[in-house]
N, C-alpha and C positions, 0 to 999 in steps of 0.2 A: 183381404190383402195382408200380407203377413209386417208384422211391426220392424224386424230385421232391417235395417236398409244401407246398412256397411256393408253389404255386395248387391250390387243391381242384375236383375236378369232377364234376359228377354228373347223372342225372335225374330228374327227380320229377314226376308228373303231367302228362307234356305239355313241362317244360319244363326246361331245359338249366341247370344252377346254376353259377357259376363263385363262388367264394370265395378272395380275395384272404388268404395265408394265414400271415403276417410280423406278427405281431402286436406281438412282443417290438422291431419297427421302424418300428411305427405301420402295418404295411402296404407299406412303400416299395415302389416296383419297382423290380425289376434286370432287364438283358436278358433272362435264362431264363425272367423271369415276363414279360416282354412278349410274347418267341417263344412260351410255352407258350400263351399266352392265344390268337393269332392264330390256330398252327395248332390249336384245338381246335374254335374259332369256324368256321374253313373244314371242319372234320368234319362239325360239326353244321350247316350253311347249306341242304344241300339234304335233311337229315334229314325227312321228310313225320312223323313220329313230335313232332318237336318246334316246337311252336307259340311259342315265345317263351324270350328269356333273363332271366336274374336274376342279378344282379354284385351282393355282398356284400361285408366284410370282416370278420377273425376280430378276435373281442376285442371289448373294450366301450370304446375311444376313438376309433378311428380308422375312415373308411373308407379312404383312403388318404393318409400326408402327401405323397406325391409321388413324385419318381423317386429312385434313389440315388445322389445326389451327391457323396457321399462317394468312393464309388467310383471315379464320373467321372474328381474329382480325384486319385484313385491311380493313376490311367489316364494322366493328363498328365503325373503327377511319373515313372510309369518310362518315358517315351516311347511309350506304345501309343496313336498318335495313331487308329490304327484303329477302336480302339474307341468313341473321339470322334465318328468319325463313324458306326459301325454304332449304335448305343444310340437316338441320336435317331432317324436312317433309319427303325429298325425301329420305335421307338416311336412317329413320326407315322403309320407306314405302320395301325400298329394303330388309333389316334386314328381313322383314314379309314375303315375297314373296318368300325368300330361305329358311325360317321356314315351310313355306305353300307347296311349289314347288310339282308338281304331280310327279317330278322323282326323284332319288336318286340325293344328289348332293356330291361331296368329294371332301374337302378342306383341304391341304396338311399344315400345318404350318412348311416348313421347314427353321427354321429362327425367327425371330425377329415378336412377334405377341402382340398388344398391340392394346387399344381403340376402333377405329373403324374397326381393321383387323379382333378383335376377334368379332366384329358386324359380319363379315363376316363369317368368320370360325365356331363357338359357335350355329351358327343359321340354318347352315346345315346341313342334316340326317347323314352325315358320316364326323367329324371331325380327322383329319389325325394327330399324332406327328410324328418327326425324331429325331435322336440324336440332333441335332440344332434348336430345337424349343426352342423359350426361354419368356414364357407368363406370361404381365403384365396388370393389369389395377391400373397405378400412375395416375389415374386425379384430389386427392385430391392433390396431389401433382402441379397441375399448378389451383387450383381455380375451379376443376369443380367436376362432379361425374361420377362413373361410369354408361354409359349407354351403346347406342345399343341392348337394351334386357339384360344388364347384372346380373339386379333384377330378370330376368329367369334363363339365364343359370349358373351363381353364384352357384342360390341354388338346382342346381345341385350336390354342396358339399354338405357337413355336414353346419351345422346353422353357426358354429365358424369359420370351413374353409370359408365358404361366406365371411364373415366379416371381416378376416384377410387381405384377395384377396381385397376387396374392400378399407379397410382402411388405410391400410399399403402401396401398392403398393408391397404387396411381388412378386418376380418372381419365374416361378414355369419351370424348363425345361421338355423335351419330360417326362420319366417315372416320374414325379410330376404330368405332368396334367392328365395322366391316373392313378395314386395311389386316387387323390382327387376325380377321378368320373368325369371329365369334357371331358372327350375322350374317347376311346375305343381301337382306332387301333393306333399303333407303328410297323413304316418302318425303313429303313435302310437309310439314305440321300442319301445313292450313289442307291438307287430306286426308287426315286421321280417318275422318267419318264416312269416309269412300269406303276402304279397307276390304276385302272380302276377300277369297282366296281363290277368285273367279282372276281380279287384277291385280296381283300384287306383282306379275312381270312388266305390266303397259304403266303403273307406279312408278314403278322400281328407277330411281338417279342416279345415273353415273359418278360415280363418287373420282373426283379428281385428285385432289388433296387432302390430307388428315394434319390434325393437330402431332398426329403420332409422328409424322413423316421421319423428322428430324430427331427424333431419340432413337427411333430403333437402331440405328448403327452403334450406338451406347449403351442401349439395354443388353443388345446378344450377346458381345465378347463379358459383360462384366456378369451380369445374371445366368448365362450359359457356365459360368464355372461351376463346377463338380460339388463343393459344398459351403454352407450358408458363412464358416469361419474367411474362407478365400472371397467369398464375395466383398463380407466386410472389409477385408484388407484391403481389398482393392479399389473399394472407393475410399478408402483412408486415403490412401497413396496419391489417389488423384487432385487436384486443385479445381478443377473446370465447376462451373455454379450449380450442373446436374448432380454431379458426385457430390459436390458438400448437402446440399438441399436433399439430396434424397435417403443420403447417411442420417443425414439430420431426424430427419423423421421416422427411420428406422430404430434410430436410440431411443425413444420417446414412445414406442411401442414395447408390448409386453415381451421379454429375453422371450417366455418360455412360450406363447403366444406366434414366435418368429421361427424356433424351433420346430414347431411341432408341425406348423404350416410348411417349412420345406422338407421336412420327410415325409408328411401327407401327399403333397403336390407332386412330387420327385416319385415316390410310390404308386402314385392312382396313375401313372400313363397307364395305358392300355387297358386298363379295368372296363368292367360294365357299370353302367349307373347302378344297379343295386347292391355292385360288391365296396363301390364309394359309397350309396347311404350306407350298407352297412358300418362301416370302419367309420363314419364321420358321426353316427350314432354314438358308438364308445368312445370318438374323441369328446364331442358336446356333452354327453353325460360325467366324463372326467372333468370337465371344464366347471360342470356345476356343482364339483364337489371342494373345489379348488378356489383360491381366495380371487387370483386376476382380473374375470371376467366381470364380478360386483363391486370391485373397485375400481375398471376400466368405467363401467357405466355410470359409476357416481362421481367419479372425476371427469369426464365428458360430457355426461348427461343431465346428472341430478346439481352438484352441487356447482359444476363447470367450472372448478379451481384449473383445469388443463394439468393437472399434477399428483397424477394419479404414482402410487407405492406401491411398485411390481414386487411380489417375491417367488424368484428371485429377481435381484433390482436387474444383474447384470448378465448377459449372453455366457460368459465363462461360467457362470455356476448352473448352467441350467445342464447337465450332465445328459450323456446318451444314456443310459439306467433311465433316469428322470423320463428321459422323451416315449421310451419302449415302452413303460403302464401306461400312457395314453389310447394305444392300441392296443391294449389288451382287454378283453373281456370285462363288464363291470359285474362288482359281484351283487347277488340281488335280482340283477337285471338282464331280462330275456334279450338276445342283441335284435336288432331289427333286422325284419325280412318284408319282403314284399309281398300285399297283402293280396288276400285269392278275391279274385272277382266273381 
């Protein structure tokens, strides 16, 4: 039996179980759980035995908060630039591979689903809510943007919804992410372990209400504007407690961080997932070359002052010149493609 046991695997009935197995870290992934997860998925792809997957996570908060950043950042502070760029590689390469997968896959979010969790869940043919889903993607919020395909499955929303999700870090629970179109099926928590791709229709709960209900008439005329200067103006102008509160936390996030994510997000409509891994590759890899991102996560994360030193501090200096070498090729480094099976 192998010592590994940060991802659980198993089969049950026809279908291939993976459990996500970090509890004690919400779930995060590290590379060994990215690689372990790829190559188990390539074991089982031509398996005739198994009919469909099921991605879970241990514990009762999280399905996944995301990738580990922490890490990352240890990764930059001893100079192992290498692993800067293998983490992502093989973590979009994984994102592709459950987007691509010959079989069904259902990924359950019951719990806490953020960054690189919703890389996982966003990217499979059957994304799962419960009452305890609770989905964000905050990475303007630590210096970075949102990726894992998120320029895909984002604009899965409406153009405004995308760009709230992405800018703001709004969080959206179980009957939010199925009102904005990001989901489909809604379980009950206490039937996570039912799960199979046999019933996820005789499951599936009518979703009545969302926490979302009442913003969206707010998000589309203000988030629907043309570019990220007129949005800010316009929750300047308003007084109502969404506009200040969500102004609020927009200043408090990285200028160039906010930037980059709404010519990303604005850009990737219509794309395929692998022409968004690619371009979110050379945004991430510029991102690690750049100060924001390791002082988003040491003012968040490490040292938790909440007051982190963007440069640039402010949305006016972060320049379109500034925002166009984030999508430009890095030099050094091959861009990502998707890999041959």
């Amino acid at each position: 039996m192998s010592a590994f046991q940060d991802v659980l695997f198993s089969i049950e009935n026809g279908h291939g179980r993976i459990v996500l197995n970090r509890p004690q870290a919400l779930n995060a992934l590290t590379l060994d759980m990215i690689d372990a997860i790829g190559a188990q998925l390539a074991a089982w792809e031509m398996r005739a035995d198994i009919k469909a997957i099921v991605i879970t996570g241990a514990g009762d908060k999280a399905f996944c908060a995301g990738g580990d950043v922490k890490a990352v950042r240890e990764a930059k502070l001893r100079g192992d630039l290498g692993l800067l760029e293998d983490f992502y590689r093989r973590e979009y390469a994984l994102n592709h591979r459950l987007a691509t997968y010959r079989k069904p896959i259902v990924a359950v979010m019951d719990g806490i689903v953020m960054g690189g969790g919703a890389g996982i869940a966003f990217n499979c043919s059957h994304p799962v809510v419960t009452h305890k889903s609770l989905f964000a993607m905050p990475e303007c919020r630590i210096g970075l943007f949102p990726d894992v395909g998120a320029g895909h499955f984002l604009n899965r929303a409406s153009p405004a919804v995308a760009l709230a999700l992405g800018l703001t870090g709004l969080t959206l629970r179980g009957p939010g992410i199925i009102r904005v179109g990001l989901a489909r099926y809604f379980v009950g928590s206490g039937r996570v372990g039912e799960v199979a791709i046999d019933n996820l229709d005789a499951l599936n709960l009518a979703v009545d209400s969302a926490g979302i209900d009442e913003m969206l008439p707010k998000i589309e005329p203000v988030f629907g504007l043309k570019t990220l200067d007129e949005i800010v103006t316009v929750l300047a102008a308003r007084r109502d407690p969404w506009a200040v509160e969500t102004l609020k936390a927009m200043r408090s996030f990285s200028p160039t961080s906010l930037r980059v994510t709404f010519a990303h997000i604005t850009r990737a409509r219509g794309q395929d997932l692998a022409e968004v891994l690619k371009t979110e590759f050379r945004l991430v890899q510029h991102f690690m070359t750049a100060p924001d991102f390791f002082e988003g996560v040491r003012a968040q994360l490490i040292d938790k002052d909440g007051a982190p030193k963007w440069q640039p501090a402010e949305l006016g200096a972060v320049t379109p010149e500034m925002v166009e070498r984030y999508f430009t090729p890095v030099p050094g480094l091959k861009d990502w493609a998707p890999p041959t099976r």
